[in-house]
Steps between C-alpha positions, in 0.01 A plus 500: 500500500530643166495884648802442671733299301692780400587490846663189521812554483512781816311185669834289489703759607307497813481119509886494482604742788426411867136521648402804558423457894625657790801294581583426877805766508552803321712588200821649537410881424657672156676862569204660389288341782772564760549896499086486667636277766512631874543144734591182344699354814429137541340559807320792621347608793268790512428577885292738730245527124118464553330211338191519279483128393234504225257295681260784585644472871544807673949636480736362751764703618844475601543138269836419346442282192813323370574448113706205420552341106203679391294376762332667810683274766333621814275780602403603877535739784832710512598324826435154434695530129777268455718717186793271382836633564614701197153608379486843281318740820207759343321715761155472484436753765198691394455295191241229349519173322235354274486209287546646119200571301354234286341697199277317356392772221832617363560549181872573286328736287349875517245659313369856448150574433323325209811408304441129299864348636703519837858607522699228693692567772729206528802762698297725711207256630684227649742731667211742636302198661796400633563849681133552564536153745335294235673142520257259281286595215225387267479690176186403487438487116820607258579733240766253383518154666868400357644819637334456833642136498831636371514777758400224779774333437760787520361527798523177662884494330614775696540734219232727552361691783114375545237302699386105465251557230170276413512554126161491379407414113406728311118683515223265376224746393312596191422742276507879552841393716856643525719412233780310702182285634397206348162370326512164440171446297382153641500314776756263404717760412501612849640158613719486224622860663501360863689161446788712286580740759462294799748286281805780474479642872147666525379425854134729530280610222196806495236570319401853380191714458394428209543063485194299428344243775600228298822627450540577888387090516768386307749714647412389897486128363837468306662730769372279786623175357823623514523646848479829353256744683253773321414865554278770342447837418152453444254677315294304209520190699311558855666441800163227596611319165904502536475388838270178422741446252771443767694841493817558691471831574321785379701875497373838584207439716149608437617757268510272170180274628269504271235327676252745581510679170163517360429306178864374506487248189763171518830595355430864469702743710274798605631832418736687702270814550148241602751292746608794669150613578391119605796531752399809614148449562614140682455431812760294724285441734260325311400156493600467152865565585467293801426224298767565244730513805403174649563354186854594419557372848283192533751387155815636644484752227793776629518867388782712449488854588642749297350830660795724369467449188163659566568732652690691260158572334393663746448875481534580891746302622866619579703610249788286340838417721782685411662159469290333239568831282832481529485143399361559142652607199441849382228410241370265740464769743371704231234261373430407908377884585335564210243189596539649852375800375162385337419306788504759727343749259220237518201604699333193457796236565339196716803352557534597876181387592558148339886516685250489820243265381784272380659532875211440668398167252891355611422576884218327473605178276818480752203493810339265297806218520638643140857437374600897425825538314670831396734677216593772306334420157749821331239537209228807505672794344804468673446593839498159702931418488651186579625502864339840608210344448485167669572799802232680439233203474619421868379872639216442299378207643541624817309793401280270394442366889738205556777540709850569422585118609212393294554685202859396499374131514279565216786647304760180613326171647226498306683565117745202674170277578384544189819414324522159643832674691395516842741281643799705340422857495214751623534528867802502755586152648801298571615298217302724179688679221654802657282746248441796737466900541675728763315806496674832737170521677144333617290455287235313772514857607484698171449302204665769247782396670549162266625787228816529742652144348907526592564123464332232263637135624425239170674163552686647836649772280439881586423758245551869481119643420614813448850443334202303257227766483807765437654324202118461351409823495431650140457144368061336577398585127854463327626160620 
């Protein structure tokens, strides 16, 4: 424990304030919360709105679904709805409710290119999921664990503008690392890390590229005996050895396995330029990759997809939305189209081809019984942006051959599955958490139509997405 003692003392401030889980009825909501709030009636009724219920079932049209103390109280066909007398009326003519997104690779911090640290973004991140339809996170591995707990809790109080958030601990990894990740040097460091975060609020932990298998060991054990699950961002640690060490989940896809890279030696992470030309010359199709496939499935081993991330390395695909510009700070922006700029000067740039290899290795794990998850992972060089993205990974996966109603399940039911939250949130039925999206359009119809958010319902309260997105504008790299 000696690593963390200094530590202490931020540990009993935690231990003396109330737990940190979701409590049965919302906060009371602080000024600053208010001014982004469209419907917060204590019963609502939206009527006449088409239903995409996160199950992978095909829409149903002409539904009412009735809001009432947070809750989704009924949902069914326009003409058999019962709406209690006095309900606050919105016309869903023309319109589309979804459950709201589950991201289950969402960070609070941005990066650009190869810089050492991240710059947080403890105003602009929680408020853009939040517009972008984005209801529950996991940060899945954290620049600074006591300001995600800290931030967590504003939320949950009512004072700040946000989504439920998994906080995760932060990075377990090793050398050549990040310096906001941390190293522990042993084994029973790693536990000693583990036991004192799960202690003050942490409820997930991941490991990074560059963590040992030992390491990785110690991490899945101490995590697992206290309820906590594991992911990884893979790379010196094989996805074979991680997941016969009882891994979680494992993020990114094929795209960090290092399985089939030649001469791959234990605890060694290939470099970037060799991995890159392993991928390329792989073959999805092949039995090798089958097997790997059946494995993560045969162990219950999910994956979480974060194709947009990937996508902005990609030399010929579309060019940046007008919105995520307009979201950055000017030296963000700056810094952003600059990197832009190499890539596509880049002649050589495999990242497309491996955005296609990656979407045909999730098509296939999904076909093959696999757990696929989804979100925004705003790291790269500053292209991926909280909200926008977890939109854009939705027309991706559909790009990617699953169905609008599928990839919408991938992107809701299945982050709620995996989060043991099922029963509460990630799909629309009668008695869950009233966390949903009304979208002006159809997305069954036209997936790019899940940009069009007007409404985000969290706890049975209604949010302005744009009122949000407008008053963030200028700020992703500043705050």
């Amino acid at each position: 424990m000696f690593r963390y003692l200094p530590y202490v003392a931020g540990a009993l401030l935690f231990c003396a304030t109330p737990a940190l889980a979701d409590s049965d009825a919302p906060a009371p909501l602080a000024p600053a919360v208010q001014s982004f709030v469209r419907y917060s009636a204590p019963v609502i009724a939206i009527k006449h709105v088409r239903v995409i219920d996160g199950t992978g079932a095909a829409a149903r049209e002409s539904q009412t679904l009735v809001i009432k103390a947070g809750r989704i109280a009924s949902v069914g066909p326009d003409a058999a709805a019962a709406v209690p007398a006095g309900a606050a009326a919105i016309d869903g003519t023309g319109r589309t409710i979804m459950p709201g997104l589950v991201g289950m690779h969402d960070h609070l911090f941005y990066l650009v290119g190869d810089q050492p640290v991240g710059h947080a973004m403890y105003v602009s991140f929680p408020r853009m999921y939040l517009a972008g339809g984005v209801t529950t996170i996991r940060t899945a591995g954290s620049m600074e664990p006591y300001a995600d707990l800290n931030l967590k809790r504003a939320i949950d109080d009512g004072r700040v503008p946000g989504p439920h958030i998994d906080v995760s601990g932060p990075y377990i990894s090793g050398p050549r690392s990040r310096l906001y990740m941390d190293i522990p040097r042993t084994p029973r460091e790693v536990t000693e890390a583990v036991n004192y975060y799960a202690d003050i609020g942490v409820t997930s932990f991941k490991a990074y590229a560059f963590v040992t298998k030992a390491s990785l060991a110690a991490l899945i054990t101490a995590a697992h005996k206290r309820g906590i699950k594991v992911a990884g961002h893979l790379c010196s640690v094989t996805f074979h050895d991680a997941i016969s060490l009882g891994i979680d989940s494992l993020e990114h896809g094929i795209e960090v396995a290092t399985d089939f890279d030649a001469g791959k030696q234990p605890d060694i992470c290939p470099a970037g330029k060799e991995h890159s030309e392993t991928l390329r010359r792989l073959d999805i199709e092949s039995e090798p990759v089958r097997r790997l496939i059946e494995e993560l499935v045969s162990h219950h081993v999910a994956n979480a997809s974060t194709l947009a991330v990937y996508e902005t390395g990609a030399p010929d695909r579309f060019p940046p939305q007008q919105r995520m510009l307009d979201s950055l700070d000017a030296q963000a922006r700056l810094d952003y189209l600059a990197t832009r700029n190499e890539i596509l000067a880049d002649k050589n740039n495999p990242s497309g081809e491996l955005l296609k290899k990656e979407m045909r290795f999730e098509r296939y794990f999904v076909k093959a019984g696999g757990l696929l998850m989804a979100g925004a992972d705003p790291t790269g060089y500053g292209g991926s942006v909280a909200g926008f993205a977890d939109q854009r990974n939705l027309e991706l996966l559909v790009e990617a051959g699953f169905s609008p109603e599928q990839a919408i399940k991938i992107a809701t039911a299945n982050g709620a599955q995996f989060e043991g939250k099922l029963a509460s949130i990630g799909t629309i039925a009668t008695g869950k958490n009233a966390d949903l999206v009304l979208i002006d359009g159809n997305p069954a119809a036209n997936i790019a139509d899940v940009e069009k958010v007007d409404t985000v319902f969290k706890d049975g309260i209604g949010y302005d997405s744009a009122k949000i997105f407008k008053a963030m504008e200028g700020q992703v790299g500043r705050q």
